[in-house]
KOLDOPA-871826 format. One line per 3 residues: for each residue x, y, z of C-alpha. Coordinates in steps of 0.02 Angstrom, whole numbers, plus 50000, padded with zeros to 5 digits. Layout:
# residues N
X Y Z; ...
# end
This chain:
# residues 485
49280 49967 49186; 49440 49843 49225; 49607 49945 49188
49648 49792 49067; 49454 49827 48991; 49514 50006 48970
49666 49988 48894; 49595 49848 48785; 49469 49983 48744
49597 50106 48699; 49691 49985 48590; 49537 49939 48468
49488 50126 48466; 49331 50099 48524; 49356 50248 48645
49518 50365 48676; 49632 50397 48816; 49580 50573 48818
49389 50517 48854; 49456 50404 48980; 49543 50534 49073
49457 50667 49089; 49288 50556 49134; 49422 50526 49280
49404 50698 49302; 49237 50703 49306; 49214 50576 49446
49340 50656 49559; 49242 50835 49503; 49085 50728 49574
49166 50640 49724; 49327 50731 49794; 49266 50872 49904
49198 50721 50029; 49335 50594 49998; 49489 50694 50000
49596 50561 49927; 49721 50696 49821; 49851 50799 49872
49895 50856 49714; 49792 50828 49538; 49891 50830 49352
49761 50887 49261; 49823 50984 49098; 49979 50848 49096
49874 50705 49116; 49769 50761 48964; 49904 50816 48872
49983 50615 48895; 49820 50548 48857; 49844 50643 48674
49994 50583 48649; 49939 50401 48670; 49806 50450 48563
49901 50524 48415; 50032 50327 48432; 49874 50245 48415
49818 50337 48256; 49977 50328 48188; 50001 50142 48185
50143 50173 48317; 50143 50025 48465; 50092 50062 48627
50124 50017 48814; 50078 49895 48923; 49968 50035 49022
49931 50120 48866; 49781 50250 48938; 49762 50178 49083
49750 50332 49236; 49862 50297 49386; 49894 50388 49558
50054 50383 49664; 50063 50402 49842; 50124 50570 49917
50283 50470 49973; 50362 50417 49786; 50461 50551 49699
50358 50631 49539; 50473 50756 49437; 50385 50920 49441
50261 50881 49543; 50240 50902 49747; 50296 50755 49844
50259 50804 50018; 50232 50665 50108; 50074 50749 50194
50219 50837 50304; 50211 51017 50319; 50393 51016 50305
50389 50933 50132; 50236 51043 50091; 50349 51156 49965
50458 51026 49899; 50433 50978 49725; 50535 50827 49656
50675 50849 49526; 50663 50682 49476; 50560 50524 49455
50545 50349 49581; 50588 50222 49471; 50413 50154 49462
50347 50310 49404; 50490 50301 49255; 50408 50105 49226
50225 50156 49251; 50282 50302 49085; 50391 50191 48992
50228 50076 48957; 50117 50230 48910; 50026 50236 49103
49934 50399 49143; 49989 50521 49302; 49820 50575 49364
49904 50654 49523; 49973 50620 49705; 49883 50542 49849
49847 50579 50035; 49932 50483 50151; 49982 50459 50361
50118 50603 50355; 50297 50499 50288; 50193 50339 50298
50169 50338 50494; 49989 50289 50535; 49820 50171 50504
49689 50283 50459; 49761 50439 50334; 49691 50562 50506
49881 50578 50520; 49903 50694 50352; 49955 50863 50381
49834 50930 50255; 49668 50825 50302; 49613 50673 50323
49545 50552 50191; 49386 50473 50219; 49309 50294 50174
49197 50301 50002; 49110 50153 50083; 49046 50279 50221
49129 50459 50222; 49106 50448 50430; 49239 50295 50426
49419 50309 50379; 49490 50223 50246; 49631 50154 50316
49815 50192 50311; 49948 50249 50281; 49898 50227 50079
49716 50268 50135; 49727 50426 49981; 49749 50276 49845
49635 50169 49931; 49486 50284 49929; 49510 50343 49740
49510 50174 49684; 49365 50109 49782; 49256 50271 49739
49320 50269 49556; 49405 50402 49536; 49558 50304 49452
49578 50117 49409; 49736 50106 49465; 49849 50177 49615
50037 50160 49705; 50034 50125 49881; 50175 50080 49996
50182 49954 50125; 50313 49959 50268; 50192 49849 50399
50023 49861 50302; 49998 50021 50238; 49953 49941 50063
49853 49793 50133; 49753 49868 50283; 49675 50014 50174
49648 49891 50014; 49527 49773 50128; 49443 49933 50232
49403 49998 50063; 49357 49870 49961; 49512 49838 49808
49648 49714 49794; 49812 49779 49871; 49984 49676 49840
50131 49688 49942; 50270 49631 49825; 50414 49513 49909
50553 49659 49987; 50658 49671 49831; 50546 49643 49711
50512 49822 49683; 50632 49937 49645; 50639 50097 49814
50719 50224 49732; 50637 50365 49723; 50525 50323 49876
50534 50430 50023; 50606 50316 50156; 50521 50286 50311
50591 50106 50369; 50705 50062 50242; 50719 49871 50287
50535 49845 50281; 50454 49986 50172; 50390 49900 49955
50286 49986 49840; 50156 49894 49792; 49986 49902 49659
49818 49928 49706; 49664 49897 49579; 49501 49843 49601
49518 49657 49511; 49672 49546 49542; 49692 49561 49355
49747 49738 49362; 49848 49737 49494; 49950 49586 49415
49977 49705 49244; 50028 49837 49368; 50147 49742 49463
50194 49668 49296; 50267 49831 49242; 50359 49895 49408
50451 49744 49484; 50598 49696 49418; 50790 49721 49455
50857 49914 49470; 51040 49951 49471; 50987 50119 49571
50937 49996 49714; 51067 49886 49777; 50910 49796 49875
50819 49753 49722; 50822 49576 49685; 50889 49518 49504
50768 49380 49472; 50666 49372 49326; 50494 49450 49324
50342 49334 49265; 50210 49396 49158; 50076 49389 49308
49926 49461 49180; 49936 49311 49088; 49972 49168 49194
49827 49189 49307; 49723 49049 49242; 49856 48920 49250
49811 48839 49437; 49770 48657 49487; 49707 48670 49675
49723 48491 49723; 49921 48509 49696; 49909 48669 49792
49932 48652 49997; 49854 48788 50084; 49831 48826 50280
49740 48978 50389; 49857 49038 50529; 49780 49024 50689
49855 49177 50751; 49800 49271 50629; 49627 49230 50661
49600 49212 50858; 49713 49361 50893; 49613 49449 51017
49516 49601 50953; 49462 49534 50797; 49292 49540 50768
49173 49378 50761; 49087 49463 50596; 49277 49479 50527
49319 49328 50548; 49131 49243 50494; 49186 49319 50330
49357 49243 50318; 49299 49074 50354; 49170 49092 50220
49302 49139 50107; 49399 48991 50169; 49267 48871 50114
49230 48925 49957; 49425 48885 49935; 49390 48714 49988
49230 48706 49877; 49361 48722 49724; 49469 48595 49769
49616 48668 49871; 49672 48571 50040; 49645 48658 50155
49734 48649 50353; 49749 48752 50499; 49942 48782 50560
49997 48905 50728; 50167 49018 50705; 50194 49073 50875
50309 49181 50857; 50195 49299 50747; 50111 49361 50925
50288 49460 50939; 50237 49556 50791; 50180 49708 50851
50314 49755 50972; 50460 49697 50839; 50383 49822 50730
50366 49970 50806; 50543 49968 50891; 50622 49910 50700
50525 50034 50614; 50556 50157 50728; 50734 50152 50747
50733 50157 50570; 50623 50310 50539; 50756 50426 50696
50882 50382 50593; 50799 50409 50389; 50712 50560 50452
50854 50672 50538; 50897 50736 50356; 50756 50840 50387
50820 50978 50469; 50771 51141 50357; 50959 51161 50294
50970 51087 50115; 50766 51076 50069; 50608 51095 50157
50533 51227 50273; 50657 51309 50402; 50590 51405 50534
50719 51552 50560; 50785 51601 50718; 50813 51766 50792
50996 51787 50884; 50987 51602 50887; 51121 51468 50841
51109 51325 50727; 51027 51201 50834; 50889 51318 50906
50848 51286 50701; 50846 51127 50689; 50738 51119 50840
50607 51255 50794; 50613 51169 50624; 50564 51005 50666
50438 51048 50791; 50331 51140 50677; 50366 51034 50529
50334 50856 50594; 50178 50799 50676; 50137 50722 50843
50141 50539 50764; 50316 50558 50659; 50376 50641 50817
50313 50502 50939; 50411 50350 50833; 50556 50458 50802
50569 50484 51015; 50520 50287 51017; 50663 50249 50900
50804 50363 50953; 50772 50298 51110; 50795 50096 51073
50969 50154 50982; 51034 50250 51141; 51197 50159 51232
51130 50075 51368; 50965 50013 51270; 51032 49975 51113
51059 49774 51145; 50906 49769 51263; 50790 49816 51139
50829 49846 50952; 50957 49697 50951; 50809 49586 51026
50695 49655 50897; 50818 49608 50774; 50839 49416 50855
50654 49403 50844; 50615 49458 50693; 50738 49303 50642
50637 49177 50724; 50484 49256 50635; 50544 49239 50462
50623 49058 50518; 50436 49001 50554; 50381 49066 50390
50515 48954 50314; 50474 48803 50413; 50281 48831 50375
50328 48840 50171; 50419 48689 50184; 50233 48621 50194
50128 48740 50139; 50125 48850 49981; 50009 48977 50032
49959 49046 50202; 49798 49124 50261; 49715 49264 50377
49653 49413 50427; 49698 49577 50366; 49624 49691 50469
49541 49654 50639; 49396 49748 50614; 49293 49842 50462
49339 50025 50462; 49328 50126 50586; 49253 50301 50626
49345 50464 50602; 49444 50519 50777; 49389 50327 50846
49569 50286 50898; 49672 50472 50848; 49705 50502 51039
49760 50298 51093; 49906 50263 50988; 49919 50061 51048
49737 50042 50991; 49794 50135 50822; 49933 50025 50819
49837 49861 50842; 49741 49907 50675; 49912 49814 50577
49925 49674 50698; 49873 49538 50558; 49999 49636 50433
50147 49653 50519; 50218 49457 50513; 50230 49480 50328
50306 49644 50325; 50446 49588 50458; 50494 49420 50359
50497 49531 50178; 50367 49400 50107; 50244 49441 49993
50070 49450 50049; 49901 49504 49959; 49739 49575 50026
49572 49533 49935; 49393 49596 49976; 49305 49436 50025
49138 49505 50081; 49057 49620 50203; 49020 49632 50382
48900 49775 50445; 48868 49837 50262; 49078 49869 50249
49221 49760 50163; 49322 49629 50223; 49484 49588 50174
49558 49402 50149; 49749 49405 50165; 49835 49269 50059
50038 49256 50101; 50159 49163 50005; 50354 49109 49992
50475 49244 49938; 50441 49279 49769; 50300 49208 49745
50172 49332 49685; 50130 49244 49522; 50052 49078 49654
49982 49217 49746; 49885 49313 49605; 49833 49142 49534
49768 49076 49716; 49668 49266 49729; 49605 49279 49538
49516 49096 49561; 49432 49162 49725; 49387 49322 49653
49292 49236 49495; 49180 49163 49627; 49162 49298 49735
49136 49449 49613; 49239 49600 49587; 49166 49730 49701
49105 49894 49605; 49139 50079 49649; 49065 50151 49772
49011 50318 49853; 48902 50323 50023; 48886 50482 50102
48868 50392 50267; 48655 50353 50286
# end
């Protein structure tokens, strides 16, 4: 079932949260040892929340808007009393003392913790191969990956373990794994969504964002987690729409729509990728919407921009791990303080989260600093300026999400640029702060493809709208487990 079927469910007590939970249980019992998508699983509190809800209900007592519905959070947002590791060995002993101010949202309106997810260790990777603990695999076919970094909540809500999940996106961590998998994955406008509480990785970039299996759900998710936080001086105080219920209301002849070349000729994407988009892209027509084709330039920049940004970004938010105040500390013998932080952080961190912190310490150094990071910066500019310019005409924008359909396990572990290449369809969005959706369109070689539907800074409620009328003609795609035959 729909989360909104569920909870609709729960609220004419035609079944309870506690049935709903633990048959959430049961699939993960029936699933989990070959997807891997948990780090951590809330059993005995999620059961004891589901009674709760259950006792409001009988009592007459009102309930949230997630009343019984099961969510996951990704390893990366802060969950009082439980583990947030970050798939990092040297958050593997670290248990939160408080809650990310979704999680504090996702309560408020009754929602269900059903555990933490796997994830790229701190958010740094495509495929969820880059987890300290193991990697996740792809419920569409358990040889593939399921994309990254928020491949854990990708993969439980594709296989059905739990209707709804937390991802984060810093340059398509929530979008990339949503269309290798098979769900709907929204990454809000930056602001939109409240970061505290989120383990930062690129703090001008990173959003937490819903992922569901229907556009509906994910609306009533993001519904309940956007809004202004005085906790984050980056959240945006603009009003928050009721996205769950405004999904119908959409004329597509008043609605302007064009495909970005670039994301669709980029070299490296496949011809069965894109056969899929452009079927996708006709359908829209065949409902009414106008349709054009417009080139952004600038967006073939992406990938470099990124990964010096981001990097530079993650040297700098990740040098507070250094085994003094929390965290594993590796002890040294006769040694002095720095032989500490050293031994520390090279058995803590991992060969990726080392490689961009290297990458990014290195674009801040004197003598580099203006020739790279300042460029990135300049560039970045003239990205988000062509986004403007292309709003000015168009409400929504369209592409790829990811180049290819999922890959197989250890495919691109040892070349990081190919690895890298896996967001190049993502990134423009991530770099301008606009939102950006990915919805499963169809498949090519028996996997899902992903549609990516952009729109103009704070715009998700056009966006849902644009992706519920495509989905109604498409079909939601069901849960699935393949062992790989």
């Amino acid at each position: 079932m729909k989360a909104v079927e569920i909870k609709q469910a729960i609220s004419d007590r035609k079944v309870k949260a506690e049935e709903v939970v633990c048959s959430c249980f049961d699939r993960i019992s029936e699933v989990e040892s070959k997807i891997k998508s948990f780090l951590y699983i809330a059993k005995e509190k999620a059961i004891e929340q589901a009674k709760e809800i259950d006792k409001k209900i009988a009592s007459g007592r009102s309930i949230g808007k997630l009343a019984g519905i099961p969510v996951s959070i990704k390893d990366n947002i802060c969950t009082e009393g439980m583990p947030t590791t970050c798939a990092s060995r040297i958050l593997t002993n670290f248990i939160s003392p408080y809650n990310a101010t979704v999680v504090d949202k996702i309560l408020a309106e009754d929602g269900i913790l059903l555990g933490k997810n796997n994830c790229d260790e701190f958010a740094m990777g495509s495929s969820t191969e880059n987890s300290f603990f193991f990697p996740t695999t792809n419920p569409w076919d358990i040889t593939r990956v399921p994309g990254g970094s928020s491949g854990g909540s990708a993969s439980a809500v594709a296989s059905g373990e739990v209707p709804l999940s937390l991802g984060t996106d810093t340059g398509g961590s929530i979008r990339q794994p949503a269309s290798l998998c098979g769900i709907v994955g929204l990454k809000p406008t930056y602001g939109r969504v409240s970061r505290f509480g989120l383990v930062a990785f690129a703090s001008s970039l990173d959003q937490i964002g819903p992922m569901g299996r229907c556009v509906e759900d994910i609306a009533l998710l993001l519904e309940v987690i956007a809004g202004k936080d005085w906790r984050d001086s980056t959240s945006a105080p603009i009003k928050v729409d009721e996205y769950s219920k405004e999904l119908s209301a959409i004329d597509p002849d008043s609605i302007k729509v064009a495909l970005i070349k670039e994301l669709l000729q980029e070299e490296g994407i496949e011809e069965g990728v894109k056969d899929v988009i452009y079927n996708s892209v006709k359908i829209l027509s065949d409902l009414g919407f106008k349709i054009e084709e417009v080139s952004l330039p600038h967006l073939a920049y992406s990938l470099p921009v990124y990964y010096l940004i981001s990097s530079a970004e993650a040297s700098s938010n990740l040098a507070r791990y250094d085994g003094v105040r929390y965290g594993e500390r590796k002890e040294v013998k006769d040694g002095n303080v720095f032989d500490m932080y050293i031994n520390t952080r090279t058995i803590g961190l991992g060969p990726e989260v080392k490689r961009r912190i290297m990458l990014g310490t290195f674009a801040l150094s004197a003598g580099y600093y203006d020739a790279y990071y300042l460029k990135a910066q300049k560039v970045r500019t003239l990205i988000k300026q062509e986004f403007r310019k292309a709003f000015d005409k168009y409400q929504i924008l369209l592409g790829a999400v990811s180049p290819t359909v999922a890959f197989k396990l250890g495919e691109k572990l040892d070349n990081p640029v190919q690895m890298y290449l896996s967001d190049i369809c993502t990134l423009p969005a991530s770099l301008a702060g606009i939102p950006a959706l990915s919805l499963p369109v169809g498949l090519y070689n028996c996997l899902p493809v992903g549609l990516q539907i952009i729109g103009d800074y704070f715009c998700e409620s056009l966006l849902l709208k644009v992706a519920y009328i495509l989905e109604k003609e498409i079909g939601v795609f069901t849960p699935v487990f393949n062992e790989g035959k």
